[in-house]
C-alpha positions as CSV (number, residue, x, y, z in Angstrom):
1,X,0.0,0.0,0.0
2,X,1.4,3.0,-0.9
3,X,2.1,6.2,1.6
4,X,1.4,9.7,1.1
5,X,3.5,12.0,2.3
6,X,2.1,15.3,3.2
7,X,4.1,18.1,1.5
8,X,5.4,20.9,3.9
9,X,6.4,24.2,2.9
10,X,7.9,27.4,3.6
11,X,6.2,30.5,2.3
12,X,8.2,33.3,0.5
13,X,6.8,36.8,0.5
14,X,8.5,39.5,-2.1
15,X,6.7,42.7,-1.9
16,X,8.4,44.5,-5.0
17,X,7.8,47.9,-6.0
18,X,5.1,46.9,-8.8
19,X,3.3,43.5,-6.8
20,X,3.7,41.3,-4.5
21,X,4.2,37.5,-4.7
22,X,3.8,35.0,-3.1
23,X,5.8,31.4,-3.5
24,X,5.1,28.4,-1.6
25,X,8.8,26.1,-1.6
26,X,8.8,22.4,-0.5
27,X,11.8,21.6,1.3
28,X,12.0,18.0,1.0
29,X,11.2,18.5,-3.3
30,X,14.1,21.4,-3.3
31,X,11.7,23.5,-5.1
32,X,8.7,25.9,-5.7
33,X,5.3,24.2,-5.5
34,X,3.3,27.3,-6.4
35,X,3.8,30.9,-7.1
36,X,1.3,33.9,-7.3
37,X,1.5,37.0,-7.9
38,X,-0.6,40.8,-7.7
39,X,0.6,44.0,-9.0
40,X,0.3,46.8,-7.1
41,X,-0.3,50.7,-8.6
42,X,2.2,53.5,-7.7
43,X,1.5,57.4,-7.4
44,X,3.8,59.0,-10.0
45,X,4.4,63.1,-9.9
46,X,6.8,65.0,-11.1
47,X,8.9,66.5,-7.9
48,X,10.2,63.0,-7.3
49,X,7.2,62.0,-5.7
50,X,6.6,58.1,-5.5
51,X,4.0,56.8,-3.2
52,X,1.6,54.0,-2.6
53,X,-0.9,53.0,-0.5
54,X,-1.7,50.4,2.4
55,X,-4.5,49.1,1.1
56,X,-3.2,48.3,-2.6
57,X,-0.8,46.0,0.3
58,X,-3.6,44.5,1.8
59,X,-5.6,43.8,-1.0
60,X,-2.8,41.9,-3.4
61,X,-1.6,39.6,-0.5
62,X,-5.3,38.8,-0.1
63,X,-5.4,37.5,-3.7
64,X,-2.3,36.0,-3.6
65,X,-3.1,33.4,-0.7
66,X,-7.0,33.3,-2.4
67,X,-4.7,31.5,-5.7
68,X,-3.7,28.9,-3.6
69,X,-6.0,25.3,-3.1
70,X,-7.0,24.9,0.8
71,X,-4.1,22.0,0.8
72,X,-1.6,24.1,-0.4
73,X,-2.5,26.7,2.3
74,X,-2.5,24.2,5.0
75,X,0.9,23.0,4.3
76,X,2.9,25.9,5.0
77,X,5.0,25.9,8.2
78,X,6.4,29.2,8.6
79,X,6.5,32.4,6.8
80,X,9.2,35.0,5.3
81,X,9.0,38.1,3.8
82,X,11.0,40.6,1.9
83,X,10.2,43.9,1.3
84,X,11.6,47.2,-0.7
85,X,13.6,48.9,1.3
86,X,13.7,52.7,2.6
87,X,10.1,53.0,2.8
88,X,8.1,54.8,5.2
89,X,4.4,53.1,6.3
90,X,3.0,56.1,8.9
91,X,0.3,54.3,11.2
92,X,-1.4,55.5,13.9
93,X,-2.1,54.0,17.3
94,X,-5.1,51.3,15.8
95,X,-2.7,50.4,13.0
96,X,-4.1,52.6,10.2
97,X,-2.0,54.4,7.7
98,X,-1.7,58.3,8.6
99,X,-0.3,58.8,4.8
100,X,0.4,57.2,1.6
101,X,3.8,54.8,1.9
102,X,6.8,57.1,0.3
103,X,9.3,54.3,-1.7
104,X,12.8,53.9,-1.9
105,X,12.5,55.7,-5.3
106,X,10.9,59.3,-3.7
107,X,13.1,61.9,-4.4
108,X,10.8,64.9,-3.1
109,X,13.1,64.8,0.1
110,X,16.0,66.4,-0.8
111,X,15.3,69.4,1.6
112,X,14.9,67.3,4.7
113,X,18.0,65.6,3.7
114,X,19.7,69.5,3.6
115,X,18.3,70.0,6.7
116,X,18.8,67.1,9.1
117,X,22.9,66.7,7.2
118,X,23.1,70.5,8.1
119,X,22.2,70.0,11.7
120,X,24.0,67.3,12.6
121,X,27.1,69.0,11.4
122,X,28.1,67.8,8.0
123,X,27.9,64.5,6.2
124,X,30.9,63.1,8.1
125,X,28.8,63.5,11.3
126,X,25.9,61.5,9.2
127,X,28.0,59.2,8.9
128,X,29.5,58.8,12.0
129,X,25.7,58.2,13.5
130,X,24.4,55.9,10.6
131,X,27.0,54.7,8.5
132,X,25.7,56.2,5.3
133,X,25.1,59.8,4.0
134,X,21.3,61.3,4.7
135,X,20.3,60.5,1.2
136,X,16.1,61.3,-0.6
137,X,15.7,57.6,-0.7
138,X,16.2,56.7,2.8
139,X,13.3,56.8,5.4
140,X,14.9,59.3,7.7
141,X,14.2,62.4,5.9
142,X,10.8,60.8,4.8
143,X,9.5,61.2,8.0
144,X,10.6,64.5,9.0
145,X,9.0,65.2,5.8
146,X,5.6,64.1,6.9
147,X,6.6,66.7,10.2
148,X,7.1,69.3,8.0
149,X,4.1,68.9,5.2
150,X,1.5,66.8,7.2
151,X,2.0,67.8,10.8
152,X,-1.8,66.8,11.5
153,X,-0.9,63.3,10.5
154,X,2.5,63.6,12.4
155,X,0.9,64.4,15.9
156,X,-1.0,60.9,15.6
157,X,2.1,58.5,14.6
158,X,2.3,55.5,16.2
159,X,4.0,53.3,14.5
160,X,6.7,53.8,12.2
161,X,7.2,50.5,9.6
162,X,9.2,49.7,7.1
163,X,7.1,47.6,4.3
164,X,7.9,44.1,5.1
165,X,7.4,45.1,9.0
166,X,4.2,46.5,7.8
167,X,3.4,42.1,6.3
168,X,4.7,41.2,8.9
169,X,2.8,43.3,11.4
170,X,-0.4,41.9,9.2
171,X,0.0,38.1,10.1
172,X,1.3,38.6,13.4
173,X,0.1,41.7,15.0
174,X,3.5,42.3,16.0
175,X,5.7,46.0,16.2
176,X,9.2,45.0,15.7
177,X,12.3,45.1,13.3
178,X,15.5,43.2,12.4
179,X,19.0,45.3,11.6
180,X,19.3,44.2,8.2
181,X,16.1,46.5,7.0
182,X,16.9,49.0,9.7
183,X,20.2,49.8,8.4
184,X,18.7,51.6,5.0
185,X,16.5,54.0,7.5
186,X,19.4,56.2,8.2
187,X,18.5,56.8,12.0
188,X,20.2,53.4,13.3
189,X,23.8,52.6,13.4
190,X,24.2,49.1,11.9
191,X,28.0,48.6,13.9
192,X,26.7,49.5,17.5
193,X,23.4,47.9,16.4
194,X,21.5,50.7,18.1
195,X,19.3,53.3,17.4
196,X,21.3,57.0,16.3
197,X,19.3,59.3,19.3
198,X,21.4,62.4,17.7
199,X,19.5,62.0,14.4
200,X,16.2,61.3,16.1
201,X,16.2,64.4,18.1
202,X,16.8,66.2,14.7
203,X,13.9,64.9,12.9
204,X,11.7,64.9,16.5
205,X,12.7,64.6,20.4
206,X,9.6,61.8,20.6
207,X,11.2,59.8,17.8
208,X,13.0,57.5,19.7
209,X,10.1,56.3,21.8
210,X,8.2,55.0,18.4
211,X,10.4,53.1,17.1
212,X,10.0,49.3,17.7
213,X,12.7,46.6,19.5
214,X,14.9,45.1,17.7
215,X,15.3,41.2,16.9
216,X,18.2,38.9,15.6
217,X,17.8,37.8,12.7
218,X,17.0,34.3,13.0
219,X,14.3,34.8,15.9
220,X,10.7,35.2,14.8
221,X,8.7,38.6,14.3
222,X,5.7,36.3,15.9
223,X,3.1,34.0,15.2
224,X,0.4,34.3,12.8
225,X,-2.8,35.3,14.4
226,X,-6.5,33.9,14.3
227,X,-7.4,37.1,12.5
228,X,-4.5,36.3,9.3
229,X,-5.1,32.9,9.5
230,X,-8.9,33.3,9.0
231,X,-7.8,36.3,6.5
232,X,-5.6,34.3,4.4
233,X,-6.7,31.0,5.0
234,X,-3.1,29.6,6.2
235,X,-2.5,28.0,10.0
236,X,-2.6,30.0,12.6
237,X,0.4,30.5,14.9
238,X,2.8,29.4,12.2
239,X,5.8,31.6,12.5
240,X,6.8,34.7,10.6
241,X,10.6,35.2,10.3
242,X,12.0,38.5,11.0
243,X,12.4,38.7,7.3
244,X,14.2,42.2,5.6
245,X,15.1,44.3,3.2
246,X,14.4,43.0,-0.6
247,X,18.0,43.0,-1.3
248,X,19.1,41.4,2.2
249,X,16.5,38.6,1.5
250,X,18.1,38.6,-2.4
251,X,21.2,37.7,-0.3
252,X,19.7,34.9,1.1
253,X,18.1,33.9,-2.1
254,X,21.4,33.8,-4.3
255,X,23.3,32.6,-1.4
256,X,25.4,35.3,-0.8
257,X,25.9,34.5,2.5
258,X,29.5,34.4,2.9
259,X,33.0,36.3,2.0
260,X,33.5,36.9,-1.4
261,X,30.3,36.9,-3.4
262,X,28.4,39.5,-4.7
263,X,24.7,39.7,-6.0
264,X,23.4,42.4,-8.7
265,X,20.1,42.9,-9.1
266,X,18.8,44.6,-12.4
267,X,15.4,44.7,-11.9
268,X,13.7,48.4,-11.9
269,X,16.9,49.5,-9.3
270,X,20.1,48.4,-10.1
271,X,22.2,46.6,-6.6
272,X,25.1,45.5,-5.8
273,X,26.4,43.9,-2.6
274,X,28.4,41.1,-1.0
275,X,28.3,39.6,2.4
276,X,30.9,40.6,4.9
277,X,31.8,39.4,8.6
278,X,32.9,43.1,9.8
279,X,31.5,46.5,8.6
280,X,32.2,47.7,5.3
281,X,31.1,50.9,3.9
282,X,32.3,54.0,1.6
283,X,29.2,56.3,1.5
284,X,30.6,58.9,-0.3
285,X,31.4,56.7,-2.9
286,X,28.0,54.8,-2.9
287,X,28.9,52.0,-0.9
288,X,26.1,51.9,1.4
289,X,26.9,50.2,5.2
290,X,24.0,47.7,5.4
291,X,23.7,45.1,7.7
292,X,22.4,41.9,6.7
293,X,19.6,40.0,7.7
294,X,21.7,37.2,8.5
295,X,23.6,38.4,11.3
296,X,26.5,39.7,9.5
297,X,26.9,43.3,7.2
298,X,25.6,43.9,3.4
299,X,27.8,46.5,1.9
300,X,25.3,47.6,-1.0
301,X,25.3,50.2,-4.3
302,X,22.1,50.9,-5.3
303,X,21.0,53.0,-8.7
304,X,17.5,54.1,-9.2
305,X,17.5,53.2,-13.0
306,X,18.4,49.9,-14.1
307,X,15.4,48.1,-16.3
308,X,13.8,52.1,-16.4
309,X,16.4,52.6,-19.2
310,X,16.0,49.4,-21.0
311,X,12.1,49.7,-20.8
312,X,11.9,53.8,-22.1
313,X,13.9,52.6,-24.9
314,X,11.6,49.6,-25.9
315,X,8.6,51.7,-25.6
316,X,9.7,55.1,-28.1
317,X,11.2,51.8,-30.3
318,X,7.9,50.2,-30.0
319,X,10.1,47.0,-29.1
320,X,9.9,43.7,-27.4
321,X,12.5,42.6,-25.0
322,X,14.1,40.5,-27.3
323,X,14.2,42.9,-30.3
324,X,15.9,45.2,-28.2
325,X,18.9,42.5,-27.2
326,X,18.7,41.7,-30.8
327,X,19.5,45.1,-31.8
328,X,22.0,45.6,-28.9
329,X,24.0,42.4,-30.1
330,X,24.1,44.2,-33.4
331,X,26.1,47.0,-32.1
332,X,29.8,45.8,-30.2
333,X,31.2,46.9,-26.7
334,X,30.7,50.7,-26.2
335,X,28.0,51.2,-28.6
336,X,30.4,52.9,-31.1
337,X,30.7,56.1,-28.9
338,X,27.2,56.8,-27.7
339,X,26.7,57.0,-23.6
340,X,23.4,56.6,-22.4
341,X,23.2,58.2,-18.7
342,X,20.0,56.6,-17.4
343,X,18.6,59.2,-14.7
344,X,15.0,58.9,-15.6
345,X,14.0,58.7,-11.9
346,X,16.9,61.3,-10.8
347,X,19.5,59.4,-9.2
348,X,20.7,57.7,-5.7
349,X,24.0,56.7,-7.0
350,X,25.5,58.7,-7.7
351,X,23.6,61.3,-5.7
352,X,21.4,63.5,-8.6
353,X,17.7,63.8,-6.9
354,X,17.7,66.0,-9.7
355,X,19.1,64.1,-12.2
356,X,17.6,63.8,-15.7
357,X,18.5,60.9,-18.1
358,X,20.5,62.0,-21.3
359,X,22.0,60.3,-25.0
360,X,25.0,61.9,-25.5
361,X,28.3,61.0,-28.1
362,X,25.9,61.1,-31.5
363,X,27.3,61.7,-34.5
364,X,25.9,61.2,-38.1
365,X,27.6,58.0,-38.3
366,X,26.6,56.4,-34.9
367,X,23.6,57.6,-35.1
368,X,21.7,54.7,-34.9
369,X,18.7,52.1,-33.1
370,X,21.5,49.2,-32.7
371,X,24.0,51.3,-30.7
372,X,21.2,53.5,-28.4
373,X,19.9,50.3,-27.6
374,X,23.4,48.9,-26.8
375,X,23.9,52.2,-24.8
376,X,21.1,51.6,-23.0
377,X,21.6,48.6,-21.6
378,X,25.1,49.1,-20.8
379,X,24.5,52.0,-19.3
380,X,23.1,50.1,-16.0
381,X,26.4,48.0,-15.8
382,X,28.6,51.1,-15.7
383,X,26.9,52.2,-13.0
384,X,27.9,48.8,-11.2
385,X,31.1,49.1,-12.3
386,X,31.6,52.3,-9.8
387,X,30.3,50.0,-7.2
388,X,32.9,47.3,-8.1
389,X,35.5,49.8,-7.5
390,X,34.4,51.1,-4.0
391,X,34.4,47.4,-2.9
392,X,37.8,46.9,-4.0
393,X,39.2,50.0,-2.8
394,X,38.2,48.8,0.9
395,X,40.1,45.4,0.1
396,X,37.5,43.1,-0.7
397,X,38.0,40.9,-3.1
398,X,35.4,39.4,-5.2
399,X,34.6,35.7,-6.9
400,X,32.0,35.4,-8.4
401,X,28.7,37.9,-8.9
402,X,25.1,36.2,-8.4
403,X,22.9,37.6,-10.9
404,X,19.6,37.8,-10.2
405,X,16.2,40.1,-11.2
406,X,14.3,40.5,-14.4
407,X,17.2,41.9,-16.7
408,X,19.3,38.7,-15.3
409,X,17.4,36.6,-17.6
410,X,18.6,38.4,-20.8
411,X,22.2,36.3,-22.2
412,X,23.3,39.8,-23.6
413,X,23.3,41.6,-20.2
414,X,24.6,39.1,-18.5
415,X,27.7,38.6,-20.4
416,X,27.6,42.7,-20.5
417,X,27.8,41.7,-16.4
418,X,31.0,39.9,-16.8
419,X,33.2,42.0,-19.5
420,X,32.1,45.3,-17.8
421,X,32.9,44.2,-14.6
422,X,35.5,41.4,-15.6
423,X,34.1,38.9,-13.1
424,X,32.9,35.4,-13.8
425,X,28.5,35.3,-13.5
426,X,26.7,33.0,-12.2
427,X,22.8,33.1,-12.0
428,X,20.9,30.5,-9.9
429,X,18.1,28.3,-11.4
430,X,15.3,30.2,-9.2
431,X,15.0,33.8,-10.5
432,X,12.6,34.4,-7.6
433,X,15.6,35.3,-5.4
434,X,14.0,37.7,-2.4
435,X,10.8,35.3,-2.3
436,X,13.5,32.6,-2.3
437,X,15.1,34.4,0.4
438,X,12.3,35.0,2.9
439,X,11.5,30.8,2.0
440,X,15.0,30.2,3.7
441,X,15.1,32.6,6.3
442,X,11.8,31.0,7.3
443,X,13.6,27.6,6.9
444,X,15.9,29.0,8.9
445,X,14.0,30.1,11.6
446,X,11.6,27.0,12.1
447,X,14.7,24.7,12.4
448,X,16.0,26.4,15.4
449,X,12.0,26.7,16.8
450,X,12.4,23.0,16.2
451,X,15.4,22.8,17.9
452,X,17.7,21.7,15.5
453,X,19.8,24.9,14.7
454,X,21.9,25.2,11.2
455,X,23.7,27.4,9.9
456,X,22.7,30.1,6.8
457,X,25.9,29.4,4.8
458,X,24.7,25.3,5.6
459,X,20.6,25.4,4.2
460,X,21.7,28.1,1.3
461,X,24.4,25.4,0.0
462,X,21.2,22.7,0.1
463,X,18.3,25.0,-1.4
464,X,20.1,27.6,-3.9
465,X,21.1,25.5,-7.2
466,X,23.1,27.6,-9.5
467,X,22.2,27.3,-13.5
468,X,25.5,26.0,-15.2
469,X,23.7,27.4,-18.7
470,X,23.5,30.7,-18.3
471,X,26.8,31.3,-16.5
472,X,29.1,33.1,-18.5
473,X,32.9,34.1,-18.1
474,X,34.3,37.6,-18.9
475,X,35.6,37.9,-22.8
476,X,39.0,39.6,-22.6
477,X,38.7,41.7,-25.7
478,X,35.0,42.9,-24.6
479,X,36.7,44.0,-21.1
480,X,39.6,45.8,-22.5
481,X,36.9,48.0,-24.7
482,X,34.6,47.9,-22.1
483,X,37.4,50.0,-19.7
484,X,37.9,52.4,-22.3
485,X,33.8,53.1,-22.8
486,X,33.9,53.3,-18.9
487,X,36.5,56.0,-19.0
488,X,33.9,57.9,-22.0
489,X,30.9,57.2,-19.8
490,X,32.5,58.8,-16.3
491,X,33.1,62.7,-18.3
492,X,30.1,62.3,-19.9
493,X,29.0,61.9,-15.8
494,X,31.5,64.3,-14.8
495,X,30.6,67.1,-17.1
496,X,27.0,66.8,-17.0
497,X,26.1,66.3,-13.1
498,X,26.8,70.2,-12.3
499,X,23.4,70.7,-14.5
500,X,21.4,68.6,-11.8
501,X,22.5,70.0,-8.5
């Protein structure tokens, strides 16, 4: 007679900047059982203002659990969730939004980031207190500007959440956070681990006293309640994992976990970041100093436009994604002179809040749909390329890069990714890396609940499978062209930034 056994899985939460999704991965099987996914709309305007709201939240994780059959819900076992970083989720004492959600990608902050720099006595004294500079996309000077703009709504704060504390709040009710998300808020100091009470006090004396406890990284936010698991229709007091950041879960997901490897990202941002056992940072050359959700640190460079470039191109071309790789491959290394700078969104990294994206190097002879496109895509990988340099400069010394995100799955960018960089790139078989990440965290955490402990490094090395097909190796005659189109594209950078301060 044959026995069933009953699948058991981890849920993966990835709440992106455009939807949420949902996976559901089978331990024992080594693989996803069941995705879903919702989008999620986004308030455009055009000061830099980019905003959503609560309820888009609530509403697209609803329907992504409703996709799921009643078996499927009942075999999860513990929950993790990623979430974009930087944001700021205003809630009042009943656990209602005061305010739309400002995004990573706001840049209507710059004057709160004048102010709060200016007070604390420079950006070295920034730094001192949070590691990184006091940059439009970090959460700090979102909320003094919801002081200085909705002071109504500022009186009543409660409860200030990043957006995976705000899930995670959802299915357990709980008001806490982990360092690795807590390092992009620039008001905590991810070496002493603690709270910075010199850039609370400048943003509001009663600052410190809202902000919630800290947790490791492997201990639970909480349990899921009666009220989720009758919402969602999943078990109730399953655990949810302290989860983190989207690209601290993307860590976990590509299993860059250790010394040595690096993940990018090209998705709508462009990332790059590596694991490290001791502090790393070089703000002021984009390196942020992250923490990782993990336990250790997440030096990260972060751009604003990545995929923006690609996708702006396709649409005036009236292009699919392929066509445009197509034309791109019909073009060669440095797109015969033309530099695309890619600052649709303005820019974190380098730091333009004003920046505006431009095509510059045209003659009559270049002048043409191949190389733009080319230009376009390599324009995101020069970007990286800075951030390359800043790790190096602080010694560390890289092995391999983990690609991962939706421009990861084009063979041109990817081999873009190793000449540019000159670094061997290796993508793993699961593209769904931050949903993949919060699976493994929560794998992570339910094995010690369970009392039987491993290490990250240990359950990344069993669950993240790396795709032999579409790794690729750096081409030494792309990578010597590609350091001379660098070169082009950094005075193109040079001479136009002064237009955007």
């Amino acid at each position: 007679m044959e026995r069933t056994v009953k699948t058991t899985t981890v849920a993966g939460i990835d709440m992106g900047t455009q939807s949420i999704k949902v996976v559901l991965y089978d331990w024992n099987a080594r693989g996803i059982i069941a995705l879903a996914q919702e989008p999620v709309e986004l308030i455009a305007e055009n000061d830099g203002t980019r905003e959503q709201k609560t309820e888009w939240y609530d509403t697209a994780l609803e329907k992504c659990f409703s996709a799921f059959s009643p078996e499927q819900k009942n075999s999860i076992a513990a929950i993790g969730i990623s979430g974009h970083q930087h944001g700021f989720v205003p809630l009042d004492a009943q656990g209602k939004a005061l305010y739309n959600v400002k995004l990573w990608n706001d840049t209507s902050t710059a004057e709160e980031c004048r102010i709060i720099t200016g007070t604390a006595g420079g950006d070295d004294a920034v730094i001192a207190e949070v590691c990184n500079l006091m940059l439009p996309g970090f959460t700090a000077p979102k909320i003094l500007w919801l002081k200085r703009h909705k002071p109504e709504a500022f009186e009543r704060l409660r409860y200030i959440m990043l957006p995976h504390d705000y899930l995670n709040y959802l299915f357990t009710g709980e008001y806490k956070a982990e360092c690795g998300d807590a390092s992009g808020m620039a008001i905590f100091n991810g070496v002493t681990g603690k709270w910075s009470k010199k850039i609370c006090a400048i943003i509001d004396e009663k600052l410190l006293g809202l902000l919630p406890p800290l947790i490791k990284s492997d201990e639970p936010n909480g349990f899921v309640t009666a009220a989720a698991a009758k919402r969602y229709g999943i078990p109730q007091g399953i655990p949810v994992s302290s989860g983190g950041g989207d690209n601290m879960m993307g860590a976990i997901g590509t299993g860059c976990v250790q010394d040595g490897f690096l993940t990018m990202s090209l998705g709508t941002s462009g990332t790059l970041y590596g694991y490290s056992e001791t502090p790393l940072a070089d703000p002021k050359n984009g390196l942020s100093g992250f923490n990782s959700s993990t336990g250790g640190y997440l030096p990260l460079l972060c751009t604003m436009n990545c995929t923006v470039a690609t996708e702006e191109t396709r649409r005036i071309f009236n292009l699919g994604v392929k066509e445009l790789d197509g034309l791109a491959a019909a073009s060669k290394p440095g797109a015969n002179g033309i530099v695309f700078l890619p600052f649709f969104n303005g820019e974190r990294t380098p730091n333009l809040p004003n920046g505006r994206a431009s095509i510059s190097g045209i003659t009559a002879a270049n002048f043409s749909r191949e190389n733009v496109a080319r230009a376009a895509l390599e324009s995101a990988i020069f970007g990286m390329r800075c951030g390359l340099e800043a790790f190096q400069r602080l010694g560390f010394t890289a092995r391999e890069i983990r690609i991962t995100g939706g421009g990861s799955k084009s063979a041109i960018w990817r081999q873009m990714v190793a000449d540019i960089l000159n670094i061997p790139v290796k993508r793993p078989v699961n593209a769904e890396s931050a949903a993949m990440g919060g699976a493994i965290q929560a794998l992570w955490c339910l094995s010690k609940l369970e009392g039987k402990p491993a290490t990250i490094k240990d359950i990344c090395e069993d669950h993240i499978n790396i795709s032999e097909e579409t790794s690729v190796k750096p081409n030494p005659a792309n990578a010597d062209l590609y350091t001379n189109a660098y070169t082009v594209y950094n005075q193109y950078l040079k001479a136009l930034s002064p237009l955007y301060t």
